[in-house]
C-alpha positions as CSV (number, residue, x, y, z in Angstrom):
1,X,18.8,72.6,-8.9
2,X,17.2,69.5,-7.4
3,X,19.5,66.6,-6.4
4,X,18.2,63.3,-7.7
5,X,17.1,60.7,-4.5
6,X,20.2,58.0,-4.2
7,X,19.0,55.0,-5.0
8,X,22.1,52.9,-4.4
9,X,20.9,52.1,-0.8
10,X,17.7,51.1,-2.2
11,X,19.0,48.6,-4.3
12,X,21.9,47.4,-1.7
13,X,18.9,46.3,0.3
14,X,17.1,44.7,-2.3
15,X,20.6,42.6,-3.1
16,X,20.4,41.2,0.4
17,X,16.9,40.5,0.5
18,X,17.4,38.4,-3.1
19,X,20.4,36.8,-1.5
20,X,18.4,35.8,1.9
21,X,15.8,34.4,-0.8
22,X,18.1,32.7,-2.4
23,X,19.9,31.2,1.0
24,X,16.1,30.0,2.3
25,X,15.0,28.3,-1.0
26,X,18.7,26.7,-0.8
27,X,18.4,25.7,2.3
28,X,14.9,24.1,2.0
29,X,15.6,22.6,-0.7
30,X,18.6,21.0,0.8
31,X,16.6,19.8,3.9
32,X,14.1,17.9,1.6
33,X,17.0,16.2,-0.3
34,X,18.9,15.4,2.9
35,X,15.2,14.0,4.1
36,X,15.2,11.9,0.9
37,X,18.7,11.0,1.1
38,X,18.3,9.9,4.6
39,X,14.7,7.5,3.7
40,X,16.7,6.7,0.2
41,X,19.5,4.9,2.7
42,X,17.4,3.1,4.6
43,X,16.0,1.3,2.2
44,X,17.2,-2.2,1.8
45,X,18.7,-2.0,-2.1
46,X,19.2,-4.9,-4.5
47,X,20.6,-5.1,-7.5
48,X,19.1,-6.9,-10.1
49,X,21.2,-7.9,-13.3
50,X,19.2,-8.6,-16.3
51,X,21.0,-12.1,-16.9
52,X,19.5,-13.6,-13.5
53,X,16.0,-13.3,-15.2
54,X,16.7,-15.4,-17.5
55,X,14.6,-14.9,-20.9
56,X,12.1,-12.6,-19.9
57,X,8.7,-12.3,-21.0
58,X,8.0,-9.2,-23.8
59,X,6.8,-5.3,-23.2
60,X,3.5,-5.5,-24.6
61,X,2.4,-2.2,-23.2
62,X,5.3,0.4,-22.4
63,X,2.7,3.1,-20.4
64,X,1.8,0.3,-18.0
65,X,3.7,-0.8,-14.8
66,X,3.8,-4.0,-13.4
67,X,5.5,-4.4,-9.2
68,X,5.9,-7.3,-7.5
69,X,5.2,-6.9,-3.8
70,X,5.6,-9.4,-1.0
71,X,5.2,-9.9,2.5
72,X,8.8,-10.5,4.1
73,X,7.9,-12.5,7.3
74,X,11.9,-12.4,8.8
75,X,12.5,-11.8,12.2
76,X,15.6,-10.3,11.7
77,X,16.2,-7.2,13.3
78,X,13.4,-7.2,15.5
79,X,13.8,-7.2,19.5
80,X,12.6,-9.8,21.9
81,X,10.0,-7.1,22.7
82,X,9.0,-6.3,19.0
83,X,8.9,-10.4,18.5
84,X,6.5,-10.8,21.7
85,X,4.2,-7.5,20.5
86,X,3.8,-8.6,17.5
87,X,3.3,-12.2,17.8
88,X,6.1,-13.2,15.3
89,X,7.7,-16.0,17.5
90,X,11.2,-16.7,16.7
91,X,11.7,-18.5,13.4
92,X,14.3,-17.3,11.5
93,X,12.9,-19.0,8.3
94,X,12.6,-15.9,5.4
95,X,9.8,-17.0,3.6
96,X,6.8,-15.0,1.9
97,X,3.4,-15.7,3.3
98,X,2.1,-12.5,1.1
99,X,2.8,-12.5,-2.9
100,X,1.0,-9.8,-5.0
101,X,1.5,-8.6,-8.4
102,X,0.0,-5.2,-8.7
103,X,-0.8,-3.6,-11.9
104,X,-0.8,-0.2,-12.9
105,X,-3.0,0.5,-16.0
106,X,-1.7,3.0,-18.3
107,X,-2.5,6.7,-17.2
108,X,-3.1,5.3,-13.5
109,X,-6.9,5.6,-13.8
110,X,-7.1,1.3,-13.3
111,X,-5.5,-0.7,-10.5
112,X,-5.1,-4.4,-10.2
113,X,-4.0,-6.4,-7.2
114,X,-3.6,-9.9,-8.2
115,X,-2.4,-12.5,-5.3
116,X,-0.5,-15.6,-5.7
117,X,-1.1,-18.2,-2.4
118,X,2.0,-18.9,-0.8
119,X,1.0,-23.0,-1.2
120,X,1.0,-22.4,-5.1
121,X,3.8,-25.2,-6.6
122,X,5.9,-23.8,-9.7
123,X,8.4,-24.6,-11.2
124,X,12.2,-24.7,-10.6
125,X,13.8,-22.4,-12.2
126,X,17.6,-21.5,-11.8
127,X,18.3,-19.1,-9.2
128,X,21.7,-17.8,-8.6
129,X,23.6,-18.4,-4.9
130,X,24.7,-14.9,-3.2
131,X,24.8,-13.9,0.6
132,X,22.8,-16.3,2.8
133,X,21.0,-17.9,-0.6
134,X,22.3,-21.6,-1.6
135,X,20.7,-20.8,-5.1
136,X,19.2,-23.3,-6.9
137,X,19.6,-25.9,-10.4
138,X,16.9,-25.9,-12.7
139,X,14.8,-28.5,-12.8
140,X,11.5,-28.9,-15.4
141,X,10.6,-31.6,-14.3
142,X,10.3,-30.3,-10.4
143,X,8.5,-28.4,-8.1
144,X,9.1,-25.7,-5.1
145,X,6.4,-24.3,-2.6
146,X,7.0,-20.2,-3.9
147,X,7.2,-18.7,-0.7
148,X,10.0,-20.8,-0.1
149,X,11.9,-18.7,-3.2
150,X,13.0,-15.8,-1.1
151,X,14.9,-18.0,1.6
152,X,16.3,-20.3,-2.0
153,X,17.5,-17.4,-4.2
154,X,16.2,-13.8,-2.6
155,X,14.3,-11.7,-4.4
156,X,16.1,-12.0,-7.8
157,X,14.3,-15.7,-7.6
158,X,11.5,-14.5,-6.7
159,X,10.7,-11.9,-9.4
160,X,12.3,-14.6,-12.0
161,X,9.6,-17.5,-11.2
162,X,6.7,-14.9,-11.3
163,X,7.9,-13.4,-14.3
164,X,8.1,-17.3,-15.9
165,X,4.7,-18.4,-14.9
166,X,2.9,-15.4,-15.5
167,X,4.2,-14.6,-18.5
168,X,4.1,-10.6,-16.7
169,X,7.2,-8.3,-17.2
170,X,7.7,-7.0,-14.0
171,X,9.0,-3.5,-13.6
172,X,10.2,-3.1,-9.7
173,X,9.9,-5.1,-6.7
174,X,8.4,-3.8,-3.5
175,X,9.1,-6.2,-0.1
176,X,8.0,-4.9,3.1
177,X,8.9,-6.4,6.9
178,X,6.7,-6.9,9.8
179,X,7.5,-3.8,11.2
180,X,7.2,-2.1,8.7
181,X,3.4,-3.1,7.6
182,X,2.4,-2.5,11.7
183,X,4.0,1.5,10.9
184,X,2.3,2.0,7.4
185,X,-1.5,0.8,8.8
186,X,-0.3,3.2,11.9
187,X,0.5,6.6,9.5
188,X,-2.7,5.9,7.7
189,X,-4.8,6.4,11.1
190,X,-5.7,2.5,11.5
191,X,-8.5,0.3,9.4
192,X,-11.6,-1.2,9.7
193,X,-12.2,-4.7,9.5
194,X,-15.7,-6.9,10.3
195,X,-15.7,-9.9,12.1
196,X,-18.8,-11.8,12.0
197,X,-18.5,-12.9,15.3
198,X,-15.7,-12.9,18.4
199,X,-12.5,-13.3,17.3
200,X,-9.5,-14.5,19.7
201,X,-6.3,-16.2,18.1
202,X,-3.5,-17.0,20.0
203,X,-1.3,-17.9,17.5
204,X,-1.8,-14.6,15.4
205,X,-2.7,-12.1,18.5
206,X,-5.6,-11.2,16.8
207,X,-8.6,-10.3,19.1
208,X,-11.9,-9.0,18.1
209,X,-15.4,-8.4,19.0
210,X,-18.4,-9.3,16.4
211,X,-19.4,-6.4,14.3
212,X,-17.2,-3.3,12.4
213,X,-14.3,-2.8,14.1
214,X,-11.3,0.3,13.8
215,X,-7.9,-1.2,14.4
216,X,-4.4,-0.3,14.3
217,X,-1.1,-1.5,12.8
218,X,-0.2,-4.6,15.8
219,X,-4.0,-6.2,15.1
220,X,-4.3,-5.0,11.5
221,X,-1.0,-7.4,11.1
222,X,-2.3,-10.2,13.4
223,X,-5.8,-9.7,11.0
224,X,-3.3,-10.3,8.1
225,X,-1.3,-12.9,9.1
226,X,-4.0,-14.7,10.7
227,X,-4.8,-18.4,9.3
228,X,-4.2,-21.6,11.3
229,X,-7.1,-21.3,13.6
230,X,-9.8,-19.3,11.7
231,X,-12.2,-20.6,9.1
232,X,-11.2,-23.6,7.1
233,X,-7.3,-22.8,8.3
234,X,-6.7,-22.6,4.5
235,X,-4.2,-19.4,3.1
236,X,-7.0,-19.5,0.5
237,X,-9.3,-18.2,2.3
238,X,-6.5,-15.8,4.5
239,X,-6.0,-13.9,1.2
240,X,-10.1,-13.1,0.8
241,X,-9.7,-11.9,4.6
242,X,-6.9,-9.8,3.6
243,X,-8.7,-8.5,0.1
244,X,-11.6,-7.0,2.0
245,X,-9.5,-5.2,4.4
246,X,-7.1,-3.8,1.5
247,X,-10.0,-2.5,0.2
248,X,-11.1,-0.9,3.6
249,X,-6.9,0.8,3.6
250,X,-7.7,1.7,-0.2
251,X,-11.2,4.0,0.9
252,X,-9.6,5.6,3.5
253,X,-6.1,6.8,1.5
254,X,-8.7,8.0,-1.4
255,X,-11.1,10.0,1.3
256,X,-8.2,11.0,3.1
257,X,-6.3,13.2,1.0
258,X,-2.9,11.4,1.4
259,X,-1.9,11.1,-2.0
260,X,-2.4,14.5,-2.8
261,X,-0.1,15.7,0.3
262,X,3.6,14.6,-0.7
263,X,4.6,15.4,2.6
264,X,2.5,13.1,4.3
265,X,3.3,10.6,1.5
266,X,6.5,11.1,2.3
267,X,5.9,10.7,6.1
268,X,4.5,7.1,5.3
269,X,7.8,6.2,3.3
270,X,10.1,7.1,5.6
271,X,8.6,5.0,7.9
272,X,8.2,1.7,6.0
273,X,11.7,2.0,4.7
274,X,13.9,1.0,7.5
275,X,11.5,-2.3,6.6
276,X,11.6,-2.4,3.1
277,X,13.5,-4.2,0.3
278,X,13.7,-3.2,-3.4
279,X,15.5,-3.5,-6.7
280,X,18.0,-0.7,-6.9
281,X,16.4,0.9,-9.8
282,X,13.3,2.0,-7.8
283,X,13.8,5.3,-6.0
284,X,12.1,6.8,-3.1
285,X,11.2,9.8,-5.8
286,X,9.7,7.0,-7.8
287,X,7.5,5.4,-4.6
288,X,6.5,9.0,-3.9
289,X,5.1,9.4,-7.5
290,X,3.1,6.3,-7.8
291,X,1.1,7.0,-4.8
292,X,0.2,10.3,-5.9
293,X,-0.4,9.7,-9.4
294,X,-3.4,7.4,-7.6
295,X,-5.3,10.3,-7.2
296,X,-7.9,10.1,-9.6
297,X,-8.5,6.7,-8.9
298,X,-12.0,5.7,-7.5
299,X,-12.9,2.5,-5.4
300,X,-14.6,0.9,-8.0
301,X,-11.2,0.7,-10.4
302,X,-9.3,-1.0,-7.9
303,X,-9.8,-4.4,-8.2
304,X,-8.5,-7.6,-6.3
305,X,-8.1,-11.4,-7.8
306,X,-6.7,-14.5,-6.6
307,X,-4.9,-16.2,-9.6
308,X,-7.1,-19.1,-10.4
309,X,-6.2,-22.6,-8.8
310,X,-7.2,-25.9,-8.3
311,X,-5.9,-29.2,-5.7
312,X,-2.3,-30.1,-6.2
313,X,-2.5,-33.2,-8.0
314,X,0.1,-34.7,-5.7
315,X,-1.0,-32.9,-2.2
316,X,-4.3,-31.8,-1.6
317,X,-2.7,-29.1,1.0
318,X,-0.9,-27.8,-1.8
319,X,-2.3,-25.6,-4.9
320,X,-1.4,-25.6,-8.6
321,X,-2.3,-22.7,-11.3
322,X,-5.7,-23.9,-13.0
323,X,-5.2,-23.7,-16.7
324,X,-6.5,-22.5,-19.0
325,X,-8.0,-19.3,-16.4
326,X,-4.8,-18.9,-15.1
327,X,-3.0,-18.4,-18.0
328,X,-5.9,-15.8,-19.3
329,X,-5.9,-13.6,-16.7
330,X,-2.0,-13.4,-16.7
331,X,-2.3,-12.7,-20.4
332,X,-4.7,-9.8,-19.7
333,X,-2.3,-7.9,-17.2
334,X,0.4,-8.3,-19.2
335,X,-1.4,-6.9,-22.2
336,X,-3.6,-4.4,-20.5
337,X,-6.4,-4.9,-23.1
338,X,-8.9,-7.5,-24.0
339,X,-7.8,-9.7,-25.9
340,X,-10.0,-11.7,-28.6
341,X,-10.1,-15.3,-29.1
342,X,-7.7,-16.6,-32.1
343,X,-9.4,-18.7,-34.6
344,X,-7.6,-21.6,-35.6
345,X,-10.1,-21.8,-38.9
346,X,-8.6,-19.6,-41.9
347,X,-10.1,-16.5,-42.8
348,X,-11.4,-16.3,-46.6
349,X,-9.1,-14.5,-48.5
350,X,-10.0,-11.6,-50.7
351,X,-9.9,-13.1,-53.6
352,X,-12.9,-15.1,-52.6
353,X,-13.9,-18.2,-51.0
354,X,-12.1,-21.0,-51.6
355,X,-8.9,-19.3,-52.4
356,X,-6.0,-21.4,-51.4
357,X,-3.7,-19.8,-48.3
358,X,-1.3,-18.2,-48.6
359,X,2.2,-20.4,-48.3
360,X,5.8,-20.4,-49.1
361,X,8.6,-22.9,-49.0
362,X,9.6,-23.5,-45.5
363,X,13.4,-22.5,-46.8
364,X,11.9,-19.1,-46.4
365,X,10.4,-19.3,-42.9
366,X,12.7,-18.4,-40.0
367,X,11.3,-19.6,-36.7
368,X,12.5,-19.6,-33.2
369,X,11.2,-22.4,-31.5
370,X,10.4,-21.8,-27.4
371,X,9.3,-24.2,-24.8
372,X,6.2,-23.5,-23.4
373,X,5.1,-26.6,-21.7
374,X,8.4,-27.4,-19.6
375,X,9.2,-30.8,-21.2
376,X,12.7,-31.4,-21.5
377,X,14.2,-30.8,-24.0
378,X,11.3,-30.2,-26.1
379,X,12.6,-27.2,-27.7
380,X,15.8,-28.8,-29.1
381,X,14.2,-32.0,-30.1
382,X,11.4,-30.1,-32.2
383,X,14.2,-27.2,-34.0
384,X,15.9,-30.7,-35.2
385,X,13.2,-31.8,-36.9
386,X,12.0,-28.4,-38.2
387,X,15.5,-28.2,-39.8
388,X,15.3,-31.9,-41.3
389,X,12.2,-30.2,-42.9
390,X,13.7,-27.4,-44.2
391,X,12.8,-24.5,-42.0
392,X,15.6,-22.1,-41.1
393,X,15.6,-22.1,-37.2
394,X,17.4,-19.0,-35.5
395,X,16.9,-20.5,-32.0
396,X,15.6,-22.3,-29.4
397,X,14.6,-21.0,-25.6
398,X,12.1,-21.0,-22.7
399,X,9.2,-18.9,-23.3
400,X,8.0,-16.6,-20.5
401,X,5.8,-19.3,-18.7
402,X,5.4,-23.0,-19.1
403,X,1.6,-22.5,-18.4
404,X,1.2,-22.7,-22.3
405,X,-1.6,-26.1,-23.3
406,X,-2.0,-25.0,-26.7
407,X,0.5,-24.7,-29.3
408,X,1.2,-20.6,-30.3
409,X,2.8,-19.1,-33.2
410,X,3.2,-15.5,-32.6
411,X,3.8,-13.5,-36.0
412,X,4.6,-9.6,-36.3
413,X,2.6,-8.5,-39.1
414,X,0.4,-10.0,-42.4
415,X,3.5,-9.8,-44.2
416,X,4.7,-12.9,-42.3
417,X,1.5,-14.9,-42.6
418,X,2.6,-17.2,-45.5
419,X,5.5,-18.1,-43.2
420,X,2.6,-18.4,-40.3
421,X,0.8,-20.9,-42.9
422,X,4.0,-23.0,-43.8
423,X,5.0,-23.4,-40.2
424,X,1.0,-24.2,-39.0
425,X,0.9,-27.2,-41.5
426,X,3.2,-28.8,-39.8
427,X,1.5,-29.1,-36.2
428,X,-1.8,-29.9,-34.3
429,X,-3.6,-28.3,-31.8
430,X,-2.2,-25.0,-32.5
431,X,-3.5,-21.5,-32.5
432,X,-1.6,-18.1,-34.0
433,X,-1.2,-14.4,-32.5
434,X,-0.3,-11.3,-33.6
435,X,2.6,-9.5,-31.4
436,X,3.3,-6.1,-32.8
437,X,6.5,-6.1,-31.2
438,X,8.0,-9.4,-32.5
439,X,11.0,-8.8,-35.2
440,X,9.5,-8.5,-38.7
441,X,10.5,-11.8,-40.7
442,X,10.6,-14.2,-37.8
443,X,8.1,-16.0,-36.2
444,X,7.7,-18.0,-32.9
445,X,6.5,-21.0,-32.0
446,X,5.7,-21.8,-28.3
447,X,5.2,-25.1,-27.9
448,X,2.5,-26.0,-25.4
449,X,1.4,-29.4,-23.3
450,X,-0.7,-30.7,-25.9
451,X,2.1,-30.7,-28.3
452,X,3.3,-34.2,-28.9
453,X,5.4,-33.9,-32.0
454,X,5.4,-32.6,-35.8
455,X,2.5,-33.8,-38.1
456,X,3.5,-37.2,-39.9
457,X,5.1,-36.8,-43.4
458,X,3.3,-38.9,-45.5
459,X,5.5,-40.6,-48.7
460,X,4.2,-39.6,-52.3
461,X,4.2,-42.3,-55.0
462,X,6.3,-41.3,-57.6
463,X,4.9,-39.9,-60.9
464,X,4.9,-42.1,-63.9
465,X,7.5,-41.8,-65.4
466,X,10.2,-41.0,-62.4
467,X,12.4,-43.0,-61.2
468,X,13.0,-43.9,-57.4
469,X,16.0,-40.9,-57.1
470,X,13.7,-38.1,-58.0
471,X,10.8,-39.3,-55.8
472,X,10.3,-37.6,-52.2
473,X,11.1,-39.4,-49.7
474,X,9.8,-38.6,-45.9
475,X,11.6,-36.9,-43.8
476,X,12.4,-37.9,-40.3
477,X,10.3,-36.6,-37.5
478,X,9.1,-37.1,-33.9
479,X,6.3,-39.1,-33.0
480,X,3.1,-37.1,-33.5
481,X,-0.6,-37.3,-32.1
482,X,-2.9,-39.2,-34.2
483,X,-5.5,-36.2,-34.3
484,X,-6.5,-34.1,-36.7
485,X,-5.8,-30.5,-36.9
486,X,-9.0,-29.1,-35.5
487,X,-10.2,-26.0,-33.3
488,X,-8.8,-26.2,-29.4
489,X,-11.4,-26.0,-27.0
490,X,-8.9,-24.5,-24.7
491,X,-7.2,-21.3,-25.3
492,X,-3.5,-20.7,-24.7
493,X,-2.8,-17.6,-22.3
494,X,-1.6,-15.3,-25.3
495,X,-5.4,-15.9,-26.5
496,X,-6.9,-14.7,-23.6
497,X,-10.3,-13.4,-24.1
498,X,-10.2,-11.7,-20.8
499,X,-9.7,-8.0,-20.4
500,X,-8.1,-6.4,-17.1
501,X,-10.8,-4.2,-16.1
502,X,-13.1,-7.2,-15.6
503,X,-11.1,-9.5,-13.7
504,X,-12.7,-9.3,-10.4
505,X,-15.9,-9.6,-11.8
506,X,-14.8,-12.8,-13.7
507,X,-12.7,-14.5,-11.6
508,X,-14.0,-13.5,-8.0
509,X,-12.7,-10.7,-6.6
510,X,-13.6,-7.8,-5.6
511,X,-13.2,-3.8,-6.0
512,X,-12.1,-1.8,-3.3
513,X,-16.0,-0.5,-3.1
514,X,-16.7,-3.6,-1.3
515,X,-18.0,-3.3,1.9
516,X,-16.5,-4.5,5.3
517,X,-19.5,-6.4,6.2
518,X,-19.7,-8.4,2.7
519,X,-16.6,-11.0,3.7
520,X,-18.3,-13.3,6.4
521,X,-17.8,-16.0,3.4
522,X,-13.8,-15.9,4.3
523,X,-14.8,-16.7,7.9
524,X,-16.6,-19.9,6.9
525,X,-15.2,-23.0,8.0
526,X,-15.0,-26.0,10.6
527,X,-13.0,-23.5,12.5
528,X,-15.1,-20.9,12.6
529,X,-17.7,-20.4,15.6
């Protein structure tokens, strides 16, 4: 009789080579968490509470993300030697030469860069004291230099006053050193950059022939930074300098393969990261999926805009937001969609033309009323004379910007347009929008620069036949403007008629398909050779 073959050795050998399977995957899978772990920790961390932002402009697209990234100009941390290399001199001053607000179109196919000069004037909003910020008051009435905010309030005051004048809910915060930026340009394998003729800057470092050139992370920052002593010395024309070699960095990631690799991904990270600042609720897992989700994207859907801008009224050196461009492009980021023009003309109703609009009494209308202008105390003055009129309002507020001219009252459905009517009779210069995402039942009316007070209330005659106590009698109300309701020519930011994907073209910018040799415009300048 034949003995069956053991097979208890068989399978003993199998167990260990299952075990030492197990061990290796373990043990792999431990170094890349250690690796994150270690990049996760040297990562400057801040947290963010929801009550510094203040009241914070709405979601009007959840599968879109919006990151504020800035150029952290601190010498902190660096050595003598790093200082001298790099050409950073020795002020200690934190400020941010280098504000972008980059937007990520829903399903990453669309990517928007849009940069906010570090001479743009907003205003001062409160920003909360913490370690080596003094913080400061509120102030409508006032102004602050915005790359000044980071050395006022930190980042927190930073994200805050974008998020107010744009009107943009921002998602994360990216802020990167200058070491950092010289190691990032380095991992990438350098840039190219054209001059259109020699180049050699003692303040910044920078030194270039004429012609395409291939640098690496020291000159690619001394190319960024570069400003004083090139061109018309304005940061104006610094930021077109810097679009057209972004859009160089943006070619080579695509042709290069990076964001399809996440261990070279990864690599770049790790080393930005002992430079690099952000709100605790971005993780390094996070960074690492952004950038490779960017690979579909072609040159020609990454576009870069300056937000429009015009003299400061006060100091020509300065910059304010031009209105109303400004205020439309913010609207189309923050929506991710064009946007149509509102009509301020009724639409016929379907019972024909003619029909009267629909109205109700304004004891039914429940409004919150939100400055969007920043006059004092606008907001307060206009919900007390709503109320003397009747209308029920559930509070007052800042709306998301004061970058607002015309007059807005947002609405959540055609249910609440008899409430829309109502409210719109009792104001000039005033145009209505649709927000899906407002509460049903309440509307919203963002009061903007034009807005000078509630229409007049003109006293009926009595009636024959009524006596003086049953006549109506005008109610109080704050001064108004002497025009007649009538179609704005200007168009608040939630009208925009601009849509994202053509912002560049509009406003412009360019795509990262540009080519290197197409910015000798942004050397132009008294300055200039």
């Amino acid at each position: 009789m034949r003995r069956q073959p053991r097979s208890g050795g068989k399978r003993h050998v199998l167990r260990w080579v299952a075990v030492a399977a197990v061990v290796i995957v373990a043990a792999g899978t431990l170094g890349v968490y250690l690796k994150y772990r270690a990049v996760f920790d040297s990562i400057t961390r801040v947290t963010v509470p929801g009550t510094a932002l203040g009241h914070r402009p709405p979601v009007y697209n959840t599968n879109s993300q919006n990151i504020l990234v800035y150029g952290d100009d601190t010498r902190t941390g660096l050595t003598a030697h790093q200082q001298y290399v790099l050409h950073a001199g020795h002020d200690q001053t934190n400020n941010t030469d280098t504000i972008m607000l980059v937007h990520i179109s829903p399903g990453h196919h669309h990517l928007t860069v849009l940069s906010i000069p570090r001479d743009t004037m907003v205003p001062v909003y409160e920003c909360d004291s913490g370690p080596g910020y003094t913080g400061q008051q509120a102030n409508p009435a006032g102004v602050v230099q915005i790359n000044s905010l980071l050395q006022i309030g930190g980042p927190t005051c930073l994200w805050k006053t974008v998020e107010q004048v744009t009107g943009v809910r921002i998602d994360h915060f990216i802020g990167i050193g200058l070491l950092g930026f010289v190691k990032v340009v380095n991992d990438l394998g350098g840039v190219n950059v054209c001059v259109p003729f020699n180049v050699n800057d003692t303040v910044s470092g920078l030194k270039l022939n004429q012609g395409e050139q291939h640098i690496s992370g020291i000159q690619a920052l001394a190319f960024w930074r570069t400003r004083e002593n090139l061109g018309n010395g304005s940061d104006l024309e610094r930021i077109q300098r810097d679009q057209f070699m972004s859009a160089q960095v943006v070619k080579g990631v695509l042709h290069s393969g990076l964001l399809s690799n996440p261990i070279k991904l990864l690599n770049v990270v790790t080393d930005a990261a002992a430079s690099m600042t952000t709100d605790s609720g971005m993780s390094v897992s996070d960074l690492v999926q952004i950038g490779q989700s960017f690979r579909s994207l072609s040159g020609q859907n990454v576009q870069f805009i300056t937000a429009p801008n015009e003299p400061w009224t006060q100091n020509a050196n300065r910059i304010q937001l031009m209105q109303p461009q400004a205020g439309e492009v913010f609207a189309a980021i923050a929506r991710d969609q064009t946007v149509p023009k509102v009509s301020t003309t009724p639409a016929p109703s379907a019972s024909g033309a003619g029909a009267q609009v629909l109205t109700t009494s304004p004891a039914n209308v429940r409004v919150e009323v939100l400055n969007g202008s920043g006059v004092p105390q606008i907001a307060g003055q206009t919900a007390a004379a709503l109320t003397s009129r009747g209308f029920i309002v559930t509070g007052t507020g800042s709306a998301p910007t004061f970058a607002y001219t015309t007059s807005v009252i947002e609405y959540s459905s055609a249910a609440d347009m008899a409430a829309v009517n109502t409210l719109k009779k009792e104001l000039t210069d005033v145009t209505t929008l649709r927000v899906a995402s407002l509460t049903p039942g309440t509307v919203n009316l963002i009061l903007g620069s034009s807005f000078t007070g509630l229409v007049r209330q003109v006293p009926q005659l009595p009636q024959a036949g009524a006596t003086a106590a049953t006549s109506p009698a005008a109610q109080p109300s704050q001064p108004s403007s002497a025009a007649s309701p009538s179609a704005s020519s200007s168009v608040s930011p939630s009208a925009s008629a601009s849509g994202v994907a053509g912002l560049a073209q509009a406003n412009g910018g360019i795509t990262a398909a540009a080519a290197c040799t197409a910015d000798s415009a942004a050397f132009g300048g008294p300055l200039s050779p």
